[in-house]
C-alpha positions in Angstrom: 120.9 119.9 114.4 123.6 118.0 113.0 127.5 118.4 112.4 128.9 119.5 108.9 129.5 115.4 108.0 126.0 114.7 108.5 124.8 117.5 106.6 127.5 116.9 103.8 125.8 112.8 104.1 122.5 114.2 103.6 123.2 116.5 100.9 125.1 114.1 98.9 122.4 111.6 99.2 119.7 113.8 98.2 121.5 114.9 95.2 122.0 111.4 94.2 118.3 110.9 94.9 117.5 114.0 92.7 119.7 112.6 90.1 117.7 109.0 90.3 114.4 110.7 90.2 115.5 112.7 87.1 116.9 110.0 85.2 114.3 108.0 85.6 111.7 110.7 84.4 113.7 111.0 81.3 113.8 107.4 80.8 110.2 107.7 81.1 109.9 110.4 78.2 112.2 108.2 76.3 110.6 105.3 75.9 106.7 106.9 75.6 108.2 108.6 72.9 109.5 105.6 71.3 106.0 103.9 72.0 102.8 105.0 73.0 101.9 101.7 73.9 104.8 101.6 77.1 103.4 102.0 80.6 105.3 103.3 83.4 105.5 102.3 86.7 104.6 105.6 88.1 101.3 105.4 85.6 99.1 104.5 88.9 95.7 105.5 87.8 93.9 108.0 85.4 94.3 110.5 88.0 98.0 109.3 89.5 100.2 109.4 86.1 103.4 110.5 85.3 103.6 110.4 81.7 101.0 112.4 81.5 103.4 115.0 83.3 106.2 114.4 81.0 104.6 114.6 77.7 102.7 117.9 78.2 103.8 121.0 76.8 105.3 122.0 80.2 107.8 119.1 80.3 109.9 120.3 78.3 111.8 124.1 78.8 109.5 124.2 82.1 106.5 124.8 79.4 108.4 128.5 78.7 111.3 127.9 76.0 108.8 126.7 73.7 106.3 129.7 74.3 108.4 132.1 73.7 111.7 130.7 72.2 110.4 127.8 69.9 110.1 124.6 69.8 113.2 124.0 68.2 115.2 126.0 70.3 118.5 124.6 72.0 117.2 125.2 74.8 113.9 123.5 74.9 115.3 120.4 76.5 113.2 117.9 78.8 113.1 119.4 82.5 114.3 115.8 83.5 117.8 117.0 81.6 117.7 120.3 83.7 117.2 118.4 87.2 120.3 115.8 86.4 122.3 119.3 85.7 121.0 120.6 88.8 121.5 117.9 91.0 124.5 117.1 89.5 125.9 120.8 90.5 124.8 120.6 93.9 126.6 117.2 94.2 129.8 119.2 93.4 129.1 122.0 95.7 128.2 119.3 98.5 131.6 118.1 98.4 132.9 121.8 99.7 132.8 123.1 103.2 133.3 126.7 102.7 130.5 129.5 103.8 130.7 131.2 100.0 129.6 127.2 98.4 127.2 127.4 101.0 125.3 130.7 99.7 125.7 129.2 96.5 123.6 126.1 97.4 121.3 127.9 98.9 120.8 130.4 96.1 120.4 127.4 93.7 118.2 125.7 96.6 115.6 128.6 96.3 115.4 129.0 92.5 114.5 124.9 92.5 111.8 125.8 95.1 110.6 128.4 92.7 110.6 126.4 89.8 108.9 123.4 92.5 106.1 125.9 93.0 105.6 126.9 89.2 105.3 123.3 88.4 103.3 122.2 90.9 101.3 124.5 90.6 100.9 123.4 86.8 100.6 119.5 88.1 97.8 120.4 90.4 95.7 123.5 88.7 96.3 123.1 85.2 96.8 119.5 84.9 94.8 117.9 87.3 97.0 115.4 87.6 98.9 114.0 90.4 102.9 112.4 89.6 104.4 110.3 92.2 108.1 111.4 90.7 107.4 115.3 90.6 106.2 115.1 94.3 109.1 112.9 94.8 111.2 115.9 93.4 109.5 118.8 95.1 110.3 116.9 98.6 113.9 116.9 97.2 114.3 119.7 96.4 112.6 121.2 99.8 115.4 118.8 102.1 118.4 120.2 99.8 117.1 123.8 100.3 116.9 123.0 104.5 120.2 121.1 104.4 122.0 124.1 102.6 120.8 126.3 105.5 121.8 124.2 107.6 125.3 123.6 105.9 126.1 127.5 106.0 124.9 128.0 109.4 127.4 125.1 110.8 130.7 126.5 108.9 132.4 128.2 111.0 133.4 131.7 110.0 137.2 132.9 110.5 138.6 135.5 112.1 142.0 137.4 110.5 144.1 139.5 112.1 145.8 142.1 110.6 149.0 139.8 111.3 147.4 137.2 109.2 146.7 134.8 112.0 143.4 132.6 112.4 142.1 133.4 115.7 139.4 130.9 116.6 136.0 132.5 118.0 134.8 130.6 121.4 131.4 130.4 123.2 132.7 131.3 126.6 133.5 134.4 127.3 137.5 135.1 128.3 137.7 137.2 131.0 141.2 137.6 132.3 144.6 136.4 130.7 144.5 132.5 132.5 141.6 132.0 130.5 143.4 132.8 127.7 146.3 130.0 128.6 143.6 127.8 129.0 141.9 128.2 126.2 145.2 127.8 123.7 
């Protein structure tokens, strides 16, 4: 597909996206909270609204803390908060090139499609709703998850001797000791 810059250009840019997308959600929050006369942008119709989203019971603690914490528990933050952590994290880890980083991001990658699901699954079922900025995020969260793959299948894995020496793996086969010389 592409090389490890690309992918590293891609992941930094839909982190940054991510990042937008969240801070603009909380931004949202914020200012319905303040009034309840403010209308977002992403407020398209009855059926196309984002506050809607963010002011239910399941945007805040992913509709969980709440349940089974309470309300006023530390934790019981505005999911908005949790994707600018997120995205923030997987800024950080885009930034490394190593194959370990690489699991990592894609660990992270599938918990944020599991929580994707949950939620839109909430959006669509329970709701009834449809939020321009959650889909926005879902689609996010999908590309990081196929970059990261991507990312750890491009790193290259080394090779150690038991001398300590990097001994760099090559597609075509070496068959006799010239194609050795060649190939350092």
């Amino acid at each position: 597909m592409c090389g490890l810059g690309c992918i590293k250009f891609f992941n930094i840019a839909l982190c940054l996206t991510g990042i937008a997308l969240s801070a603009y959600a909380y931004y949202v929050e914020f200012k319905y909270h303040e009034s309840e006369e403010y209308v977002p942008a992403c407020d398209i119709s009855e059926d196309i609204s984002c506050s809607v989203v963010f002011t239910s019971e399941w945007g805040t603690g992913f509709g969980l803390v709440s349940k089974y914490l309470g309300s006023d528990h530390p934790l019981n933050k505005p999911n908005s908060l949790y994707g600018i952590a997120f995205y923030s994290l997987m800024l950080l880890l885009s930034l490394i090139n190593r194959k370990f980083i690489a699991r990592i991001q894609t660990m992270l990658s599938v918990g944020s499609l599991v929580v994707s699901c949950y939620l839109g699954y909430i959006l669509y079922f329970i709701l009834k709703d449809l939020c321009v900025v959650c889909v926005a995020t879902y689609a996010v969260n999908f590309l990081l998850f196929t970059f990261s793959v991507c990312k750890g299948r491009n790193i290259p894995a080394k090779v150690v001797t038991k001398y300590g020496y990097y001994i760099p793996k090559t597609n075509t086969p070496l068959n006799n000791n010239a194609d050795f010389k060649k190939f350092i």
